[in-house]
BAVEXLUM-813605 format. One record per residue (C-alpha): x, y, z; residue in one letter. Coordinates in pm, whole numbers, plus 50000, padded with zeros to 5 digits. Each point is the difference from the previous one (the first is absolute). Last residue first. Example, Ala and Ser with C-alpha at 12.3 -4.5 7.8 and 13.67 -1.06 7.14 Angstrom:
// BAVEXLUM-813605
+-------+-------+-------+----+
!     u !     v !     w ! aa !
+-------+-------+-------+----+
! 51367 ! 49894 ! 50714 !  S !
! 49863 ! 49656 ! 50066 !  A !
+-------+-------+-------+----+
//
This chain:
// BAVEXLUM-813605
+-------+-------+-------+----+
!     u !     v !     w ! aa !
+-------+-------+-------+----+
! 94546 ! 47009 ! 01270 !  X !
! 50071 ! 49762 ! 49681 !  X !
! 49706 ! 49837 ! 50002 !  X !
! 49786 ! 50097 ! 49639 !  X !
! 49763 ! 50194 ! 50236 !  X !
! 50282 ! 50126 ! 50224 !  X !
! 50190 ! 50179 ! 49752 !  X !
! 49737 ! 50141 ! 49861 !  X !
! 49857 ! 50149 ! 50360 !  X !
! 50330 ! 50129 ! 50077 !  X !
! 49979 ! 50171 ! 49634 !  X !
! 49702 ! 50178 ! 50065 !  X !
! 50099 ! 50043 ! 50384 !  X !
! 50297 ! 50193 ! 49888 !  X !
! 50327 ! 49846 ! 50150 !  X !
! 50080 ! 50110 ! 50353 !  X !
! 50395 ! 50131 ! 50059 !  X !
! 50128 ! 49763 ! 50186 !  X !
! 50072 ! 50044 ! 50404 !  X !
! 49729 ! 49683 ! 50098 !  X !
! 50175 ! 49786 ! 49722 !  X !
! 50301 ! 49953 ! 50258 !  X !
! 49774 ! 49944 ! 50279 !  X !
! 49864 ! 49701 ! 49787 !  X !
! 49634 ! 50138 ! 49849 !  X !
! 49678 ! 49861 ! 50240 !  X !
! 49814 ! 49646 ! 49910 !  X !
! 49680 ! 50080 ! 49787 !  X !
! 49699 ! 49872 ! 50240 !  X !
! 49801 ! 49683 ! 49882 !  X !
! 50083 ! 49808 ! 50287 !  X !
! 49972 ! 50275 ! 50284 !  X !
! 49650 ! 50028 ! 49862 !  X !
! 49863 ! 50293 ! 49850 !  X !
! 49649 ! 50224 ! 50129 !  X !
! 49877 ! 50201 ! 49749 !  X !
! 49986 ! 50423 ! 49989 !  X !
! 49751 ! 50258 ! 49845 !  X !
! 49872 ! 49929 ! 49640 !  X !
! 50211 ! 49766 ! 49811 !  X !
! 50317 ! 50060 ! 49702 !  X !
! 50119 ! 49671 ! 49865 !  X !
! 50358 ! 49898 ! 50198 !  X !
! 50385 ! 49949 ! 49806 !  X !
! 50204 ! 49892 ! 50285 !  X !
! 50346 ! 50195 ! 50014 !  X !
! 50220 ! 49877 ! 50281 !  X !
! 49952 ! 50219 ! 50264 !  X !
! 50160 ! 50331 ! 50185 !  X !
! 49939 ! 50021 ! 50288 !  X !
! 49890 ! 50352 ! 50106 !  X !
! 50087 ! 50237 ! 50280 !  X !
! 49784 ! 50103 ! 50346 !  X !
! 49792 ! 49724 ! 50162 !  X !
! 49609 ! 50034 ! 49911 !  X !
! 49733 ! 50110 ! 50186 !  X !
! 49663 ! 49856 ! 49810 !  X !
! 49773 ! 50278 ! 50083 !  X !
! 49641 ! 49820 ! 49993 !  X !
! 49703 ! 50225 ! 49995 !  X !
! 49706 ! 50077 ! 50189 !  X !
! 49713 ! 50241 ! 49850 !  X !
! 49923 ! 50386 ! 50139 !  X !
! 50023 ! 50144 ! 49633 !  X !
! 50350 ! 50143 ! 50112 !  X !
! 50126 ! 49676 ! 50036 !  X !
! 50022 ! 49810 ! 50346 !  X !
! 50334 ! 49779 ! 50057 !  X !
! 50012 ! 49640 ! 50142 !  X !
! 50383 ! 49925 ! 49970 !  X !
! 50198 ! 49708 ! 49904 !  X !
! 50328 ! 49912 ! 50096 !  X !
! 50358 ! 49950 ! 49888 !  X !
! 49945 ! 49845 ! 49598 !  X !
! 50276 ! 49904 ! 49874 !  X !
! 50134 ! 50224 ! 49626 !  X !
! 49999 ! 49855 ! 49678 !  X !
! 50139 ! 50015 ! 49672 !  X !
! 49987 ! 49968 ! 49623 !  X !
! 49690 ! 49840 ! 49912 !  X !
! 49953 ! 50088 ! 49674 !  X !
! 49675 ! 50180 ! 49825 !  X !
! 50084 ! 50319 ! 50002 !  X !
! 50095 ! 49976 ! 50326 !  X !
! 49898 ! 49696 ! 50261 !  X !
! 50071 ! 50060 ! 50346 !  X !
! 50003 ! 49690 ! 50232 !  X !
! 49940 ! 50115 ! 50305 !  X !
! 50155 ! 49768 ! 50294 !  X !
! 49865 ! 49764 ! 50228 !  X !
! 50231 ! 49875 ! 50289 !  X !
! 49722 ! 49856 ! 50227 !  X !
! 49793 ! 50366 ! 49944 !  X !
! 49863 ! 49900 ! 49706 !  X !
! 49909 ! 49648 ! 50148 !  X !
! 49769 ! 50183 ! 50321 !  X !
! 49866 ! 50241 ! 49744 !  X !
! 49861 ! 49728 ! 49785 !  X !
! 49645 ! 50191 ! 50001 !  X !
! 50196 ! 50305 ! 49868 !  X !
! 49806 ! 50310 ! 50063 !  X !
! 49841 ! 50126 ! 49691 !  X !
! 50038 ! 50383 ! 49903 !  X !
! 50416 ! 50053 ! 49957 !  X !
! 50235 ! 50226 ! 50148 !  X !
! 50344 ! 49936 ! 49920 !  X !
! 50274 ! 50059 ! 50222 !  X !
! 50358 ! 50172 ! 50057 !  X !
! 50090 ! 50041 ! 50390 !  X !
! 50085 ! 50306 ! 50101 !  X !
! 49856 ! 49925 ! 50328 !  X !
! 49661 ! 50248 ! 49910 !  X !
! 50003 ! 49807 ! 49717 !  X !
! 50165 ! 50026 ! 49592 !  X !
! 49895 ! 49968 ! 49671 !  X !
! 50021 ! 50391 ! 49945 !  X !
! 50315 ! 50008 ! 50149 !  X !
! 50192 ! 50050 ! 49722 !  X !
! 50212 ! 49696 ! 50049 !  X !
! 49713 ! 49804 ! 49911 !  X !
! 49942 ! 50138 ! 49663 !  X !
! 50370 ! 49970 ! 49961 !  X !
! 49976 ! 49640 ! 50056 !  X !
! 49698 ! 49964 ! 49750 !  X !
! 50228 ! 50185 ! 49737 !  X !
! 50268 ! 49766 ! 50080 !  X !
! 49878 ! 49671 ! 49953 !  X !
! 49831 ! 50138 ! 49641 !  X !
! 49711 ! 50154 ! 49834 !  X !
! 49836 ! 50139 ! 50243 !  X !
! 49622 ! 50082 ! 50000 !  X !
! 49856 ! 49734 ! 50121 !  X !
! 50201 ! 49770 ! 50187 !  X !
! 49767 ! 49675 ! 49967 !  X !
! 50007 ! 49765 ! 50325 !  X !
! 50021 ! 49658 ! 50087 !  X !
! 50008 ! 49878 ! 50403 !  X !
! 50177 ! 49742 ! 50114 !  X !
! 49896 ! 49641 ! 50201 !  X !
! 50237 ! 49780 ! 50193 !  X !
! 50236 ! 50186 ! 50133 !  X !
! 50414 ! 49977 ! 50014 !  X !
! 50156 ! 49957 ! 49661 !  X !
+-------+-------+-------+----+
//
């Protein structure tokens, strides 16, 4: 995969691929452009890398399960008057291979190398396990 650094990220509040793509879809996640993004509070200090192919890695209930590259990223003021980082994001998710992943604070930086490689096209279309059993199945290496 293109890029050398990724980004990690927890999907809170959905419990599956799908749930955070409808979330997306509903146009609350999305820009001015249409775009879908996630607004975060640090600026990436590896922006330059990130945006060299990098992707979001989203990690739900406690799997990775997919991604989505990163387009831009975009200085935006909250309402209480501070700068922001809206991470602009390509529409549509990749699904992953299932990488079990310790819940963290806020987001981590992930190298190409230790990045889950994406589902075959074919696996893209299945129906998604549950990401409790995803993440059993990939703890004892079967995913």
């Amino acid at each position: 995969m293109s890029g050398s650094l990724h980004m990690l990220k927890l999907s809170v509040g959905t419990d599956s691929v799908e749930d955070l793509a409808a979330w997306q879809a509903s146009g609350r996640a999305a820009t001015h452009d249409g775009l879908p993004r996630h607004r975060t509070r640090m600026w990436p200090r590896r922006a330059a890398e990130l945006l060299d192919g990098g992707s979001i890695y989203w990690v739900i209930k406690g799997v990775i399960l997919a991604r989505q590259p990163i387009l831009r990223l975009d200085e935006v003021t909250g309402e209480d008057g501070i700068p922001r980082c809206q991470i602009v994001l390509k529409p549509g998710l990749i699904r992953t291979a299932a990488v079990p992943r310790r819940p963290f604070q806020g987001w981590r930086y992930l190298p190409a190398d230790e990045a889950p490689p994406d589902l075959s096209e074919s696996r893209q279309r299945e129906d998604a396990l549950p990401p409790k059993l995803s993440a059993a199945l990939a703890e004892i290496g079967v995913l």
